[in-house]
N, C-alpha and C positions, 0 to 999 in steps of 0.2 A: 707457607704453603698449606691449604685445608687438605688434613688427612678424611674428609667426610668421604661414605659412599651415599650412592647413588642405583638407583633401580628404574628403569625406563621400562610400562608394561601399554603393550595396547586393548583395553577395554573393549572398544570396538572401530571402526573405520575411520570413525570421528570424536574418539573418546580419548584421553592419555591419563596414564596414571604414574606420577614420579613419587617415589620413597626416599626417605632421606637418613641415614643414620649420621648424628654430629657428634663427634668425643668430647668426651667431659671435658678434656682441657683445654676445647674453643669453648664449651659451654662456659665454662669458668670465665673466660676473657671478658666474653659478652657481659656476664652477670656481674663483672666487677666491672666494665666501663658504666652499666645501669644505674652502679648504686653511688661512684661517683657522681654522677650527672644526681640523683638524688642528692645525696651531700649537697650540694649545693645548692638546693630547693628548700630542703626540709629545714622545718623549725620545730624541736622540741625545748621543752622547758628546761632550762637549770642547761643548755650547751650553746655554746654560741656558733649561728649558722654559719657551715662550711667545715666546721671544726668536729660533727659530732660520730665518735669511735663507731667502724663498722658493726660491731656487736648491739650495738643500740638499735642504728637502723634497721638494722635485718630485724630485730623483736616488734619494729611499729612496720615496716613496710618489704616484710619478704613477700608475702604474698603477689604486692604489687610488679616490686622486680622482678619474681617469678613471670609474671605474664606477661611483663613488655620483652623480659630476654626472649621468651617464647617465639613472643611476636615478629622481633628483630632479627632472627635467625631465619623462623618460614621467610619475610620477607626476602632477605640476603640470598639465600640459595635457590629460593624457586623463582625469583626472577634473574638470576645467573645462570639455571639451569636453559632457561628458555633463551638468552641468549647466546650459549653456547651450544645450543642445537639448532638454533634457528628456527625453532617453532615459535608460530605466532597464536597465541589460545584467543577463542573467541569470547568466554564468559569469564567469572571472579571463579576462581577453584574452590574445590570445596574441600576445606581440612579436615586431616585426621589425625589426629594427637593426644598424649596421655599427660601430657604434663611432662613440664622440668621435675627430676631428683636427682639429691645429691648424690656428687659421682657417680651418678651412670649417665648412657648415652643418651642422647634424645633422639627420639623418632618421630619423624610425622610423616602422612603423603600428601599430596593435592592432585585431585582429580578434575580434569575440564574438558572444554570441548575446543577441537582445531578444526581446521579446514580438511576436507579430506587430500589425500596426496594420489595423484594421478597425473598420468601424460596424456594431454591431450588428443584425442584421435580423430580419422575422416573427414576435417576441414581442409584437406587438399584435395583439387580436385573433385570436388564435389559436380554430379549431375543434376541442374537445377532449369528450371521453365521461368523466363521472366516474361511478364504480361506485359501486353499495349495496349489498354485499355483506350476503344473507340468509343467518344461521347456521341449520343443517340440524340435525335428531337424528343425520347421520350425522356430521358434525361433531363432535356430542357424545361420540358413541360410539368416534372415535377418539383423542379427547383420553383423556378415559376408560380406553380402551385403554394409551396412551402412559405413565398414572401406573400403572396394576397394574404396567406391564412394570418400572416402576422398583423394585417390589417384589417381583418375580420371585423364583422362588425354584430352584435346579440340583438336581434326583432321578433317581440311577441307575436305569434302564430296567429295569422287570421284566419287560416280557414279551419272551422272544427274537424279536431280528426284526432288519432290515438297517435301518444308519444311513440317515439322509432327510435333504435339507434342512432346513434349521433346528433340525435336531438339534446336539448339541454334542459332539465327539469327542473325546478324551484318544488321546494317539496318540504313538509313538517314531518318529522320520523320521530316515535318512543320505543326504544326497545324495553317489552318484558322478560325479566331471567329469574328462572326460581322464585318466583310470585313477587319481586319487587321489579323498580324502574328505575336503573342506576343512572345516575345522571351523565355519563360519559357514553350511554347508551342513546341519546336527545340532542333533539337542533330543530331550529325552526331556523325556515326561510334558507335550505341549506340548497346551495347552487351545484349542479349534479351532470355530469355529459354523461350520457346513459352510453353504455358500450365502453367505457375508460376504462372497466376492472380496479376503481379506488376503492371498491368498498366489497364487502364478503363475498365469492362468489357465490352465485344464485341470486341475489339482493338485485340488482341491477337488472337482470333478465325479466325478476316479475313486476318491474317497473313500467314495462314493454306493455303496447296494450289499453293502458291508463288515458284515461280523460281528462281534462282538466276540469279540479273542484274534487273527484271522486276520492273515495276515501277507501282504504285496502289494507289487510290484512299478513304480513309477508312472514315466512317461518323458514328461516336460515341456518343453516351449522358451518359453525367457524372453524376454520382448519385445524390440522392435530397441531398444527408448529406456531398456531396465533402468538404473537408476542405478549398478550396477557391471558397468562394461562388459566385463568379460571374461567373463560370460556374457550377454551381451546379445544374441540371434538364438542362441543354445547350448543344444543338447540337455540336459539332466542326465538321471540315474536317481535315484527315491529308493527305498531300501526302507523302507516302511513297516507299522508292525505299533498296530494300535487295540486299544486298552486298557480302556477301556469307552467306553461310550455315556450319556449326560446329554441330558436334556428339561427347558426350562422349564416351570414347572409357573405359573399366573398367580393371584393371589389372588381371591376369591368378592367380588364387588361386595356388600356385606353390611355390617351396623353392626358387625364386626369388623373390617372393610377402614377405616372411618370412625374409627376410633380411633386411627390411623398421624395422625390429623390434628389439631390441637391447636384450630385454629379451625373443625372441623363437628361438632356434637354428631348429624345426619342425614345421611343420603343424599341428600335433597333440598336439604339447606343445600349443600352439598359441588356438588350439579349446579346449582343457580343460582348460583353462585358462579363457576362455570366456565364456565356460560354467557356470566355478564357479560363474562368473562377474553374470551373469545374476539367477542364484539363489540366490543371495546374491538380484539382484533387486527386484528377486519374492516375497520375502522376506517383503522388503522395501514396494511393492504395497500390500499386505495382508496387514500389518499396517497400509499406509494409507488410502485403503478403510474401517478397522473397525473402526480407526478415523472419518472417514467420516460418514460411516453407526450411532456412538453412536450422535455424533454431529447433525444429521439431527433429530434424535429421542430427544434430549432434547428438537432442538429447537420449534418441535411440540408439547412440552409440557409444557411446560415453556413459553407463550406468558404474551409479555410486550413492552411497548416500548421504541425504542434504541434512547439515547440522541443524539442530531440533531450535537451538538458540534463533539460526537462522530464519528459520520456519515460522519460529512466533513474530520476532520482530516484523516478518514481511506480512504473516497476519493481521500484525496490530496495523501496520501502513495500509493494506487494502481496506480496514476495517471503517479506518478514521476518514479513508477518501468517500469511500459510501456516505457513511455520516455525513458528511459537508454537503453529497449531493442531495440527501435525503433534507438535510433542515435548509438548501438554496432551492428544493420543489417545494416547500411548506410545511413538513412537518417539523413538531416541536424538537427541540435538543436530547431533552432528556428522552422523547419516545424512540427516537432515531439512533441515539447513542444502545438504548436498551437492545433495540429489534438488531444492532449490529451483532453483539453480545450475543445472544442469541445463533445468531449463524456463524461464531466461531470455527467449529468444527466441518462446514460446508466449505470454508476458505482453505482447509488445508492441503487439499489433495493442488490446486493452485498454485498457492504458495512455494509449496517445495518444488513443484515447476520452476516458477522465476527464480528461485536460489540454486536452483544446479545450472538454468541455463545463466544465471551471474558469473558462478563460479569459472563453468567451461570457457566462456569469452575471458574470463581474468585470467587464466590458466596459459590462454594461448597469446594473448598480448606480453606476458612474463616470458612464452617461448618463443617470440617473435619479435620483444625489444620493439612491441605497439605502444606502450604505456604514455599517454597524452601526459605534457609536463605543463605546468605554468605560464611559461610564454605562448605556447598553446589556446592554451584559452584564453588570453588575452587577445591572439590574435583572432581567436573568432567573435567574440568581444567587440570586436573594433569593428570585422565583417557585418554583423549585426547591426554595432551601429549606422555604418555605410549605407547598408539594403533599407533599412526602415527612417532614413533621414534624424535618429537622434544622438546625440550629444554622448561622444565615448566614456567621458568622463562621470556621467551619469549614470548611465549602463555599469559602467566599472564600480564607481560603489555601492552600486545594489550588490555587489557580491563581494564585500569585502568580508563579510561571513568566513568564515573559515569553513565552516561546513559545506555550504549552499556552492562552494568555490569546489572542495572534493567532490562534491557529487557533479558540477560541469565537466570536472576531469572523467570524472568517470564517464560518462555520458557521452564522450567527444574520445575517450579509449575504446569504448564497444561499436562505435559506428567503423574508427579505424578496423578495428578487429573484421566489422562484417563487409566491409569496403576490401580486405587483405584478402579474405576468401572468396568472394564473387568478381575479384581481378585472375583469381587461380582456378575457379570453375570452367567446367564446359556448359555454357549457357545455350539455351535453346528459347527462343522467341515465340510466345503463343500470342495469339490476338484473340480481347475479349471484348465483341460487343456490349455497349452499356456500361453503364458503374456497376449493375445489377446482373447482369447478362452471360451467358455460359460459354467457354472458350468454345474460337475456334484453330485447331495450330495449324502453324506453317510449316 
């Protein structure tokens, strides 16, 4: 039986701190099972291996068995200790230790970060508004809109007249900075929707006005937070000269527009088709606003705080999703990866959002015995398959992952969870004209 003690302190909400004192005569155990297991490794000159007197070893490798007993010990007890409390630590602890010596005790601590501990509260019962979202023609008209533009089609401007918003510019630009013309400040023949906000603000606006051929002179300052900072708060100059002028032209709502489409042989198939599309979105946005709506309300009730380990990892996640969106719109890798970097500290207040409202749904599916298992997901797995006409077997090992399979668990436990409490609410039914449109309640 280990005579060690033992010191449990709380640091802070989310912080633990274990001490450990071990008596020399486990230390001893330890450091003679070490230096056997050496024996049996080591070769020195003039003994034959296996064979060579503990005095020896200790003179070529105490040092070394000093630090693996060391090692062998924090391991052994501080992952005993967490199983016999039941805590589960978030991060690698971080040691504190003076070393093995002879006959005395050994001390170390480890300090890490856990979940915080808390009962979950005011997901019963909750007073919540779910929406019915009614689709509008104007609705229609802008989906509508949305597919011509995808078929847009770019025609040189024939009637002379000055560039407008939402016109499209071809344009030569140099910027001057501090008496040079850096080359990442230059483009010719650069393709430009005037009004998009791609480029510094002010730059765009005095594009406005322009002629085609005219040649101009632009003086811009780049924001305080520009991703490269040496013009960041900085004057530049560009001289710019417009080349021509381009107008989207939008196709004819027409049974020629309807032939782009392989399943409308009408116009009218094509718009109740898109109707459907978009109750089916109404849909979609009623759920995820009363997601939204219950989720704001735990988290105003439920205060606590969100482990910092936590906080970064869902940083680094928001961080890398941007990224992906930023270099699938055209920016390069490495500017996209930097400018994320950069708003690190704008993602956090965020972040610790989505980790506490994690936590609180994990909290109550552990006190509610919601926790989606295995066959679970399989079965929705198969549902999946079902609905979208493919192959289960297919579906199934795209997630043979181990990971990408916990995270469906989890994903299919928090719907449970928000399915458990909006069966326990008092629901009240408002209707909101439009997808865009302002309730009206019943």
């Amino acid at each position: 039986m280990s005579s060690k003690t033992m010191k449990m302190e709380d640091l802070s909400p989310v912080k633990k701190k274990i001490s450990f004192e071990i008596p020399w005569e486990e230390v001893k155990s330890e450091l003679d099972s070490v230096y056997r297991e050496v024996g049996k490794q080591a070769k020195i000159k003039g003994f034959r291996q296996g064979k060579i007197p503990r005095q020896v070893l200790e003179s070529h490798f105490k040092e070394h068995a000093f630090t693996e007993t060391a090692n062998n010990l924090i391991n052994k007890y501080y992952w005993q200790a967490l199983e016999e409390n039941k805590i589960v630590a978030l991060t690698r602890p971080e040691i504190s230790q003076d070393g093995l010596k002879e006959n005395a005790v050994f001390s170390f601590s480890a300090s890490f970060e856990t979940e915080p501990v808390f009962d979950p509260q005011g997901y019963m019962g909750m007073n919540l508004e779910k929406e019915k979202i009614i689709v509008t023609q104007e609705d229609m008209a802008k989906k509508i809109d949305e597919i011509r533009q995808m078929f847009a089609t770019m025609e040189e401007l024939k009637d002379e007249r000055q560039v407008k918003k939402g016109d499209f510019a071809v344009i030569d630009f140099a910027g001057s900075f501090e008496g040079e013309m850096p080359p990442e400040l230059k483009a010719d023949n650069y393709f430009l929707e005037i009004g998009s906000g791609r480029f510094v603000p002010g730059f765009e606006d005095q594009i406005v006005g322009m002629n085609k051929d005219q040649k101009k002179t632009i003086q811009v300052t780049f924001p305080e937070n520009y991703q490269e900072k040496k013009y960041a708060g900085k004057n530049v100059l560009f001289d710019v000269t417009l080349k021509s002028i381009k107008e989207k032209k939008l196709p004819e709502l027409d049974e020629n527009f309807v032939k782009n489409f392989d399943k409308y042989n009408t116009i009218e198939e094509m718009q109740d088709d898109l109707k459907k599309s978009l109750e089916e979105e109404a849909v979609r946005t009623a759920e995820s606003n009363l997601q939204r709506a219950v989720t704001e309300k735990l988290l105003a009730i439920n205060e606590f705080e969100a482990p910092s380990s936590l906080v970064e990892r869902q940083i680094y996640y928001m961080m890398a999703d941007m990224s992906r969106r930023m270099t699938s719109a055209g920016m390069d890798e490495k500017s996209a990866a930097d400018l994320c970097l950069s708003m690190h500290d704008q993602f956090k207040e965020e972040a610790a959002k989505e980790v506490r409202a994690f936590l609180i749904f994990k909290k109550i599916a552990e006190k509610e015995s919601l926790v989606a298992d295995i066959g679970q997901a399989e079965e929705h797995l198969r549902a999946l398959a079902a609905k979208y006409g493919k192959d289960y077997e297919l579906i199934r090992k795209a997630y043979e992952n181990e990971e990408r399979m916990e995270n469906l668990k989890l994903d299919l436990t928090q719907k449970k969870v928000f399915d458990f409490i909006v069966q326990n609410a008092n629901i009240k039914e408002v209707e909101r004209v439009g997808l865009t449109g302002a309730e009206v309640k019943k």
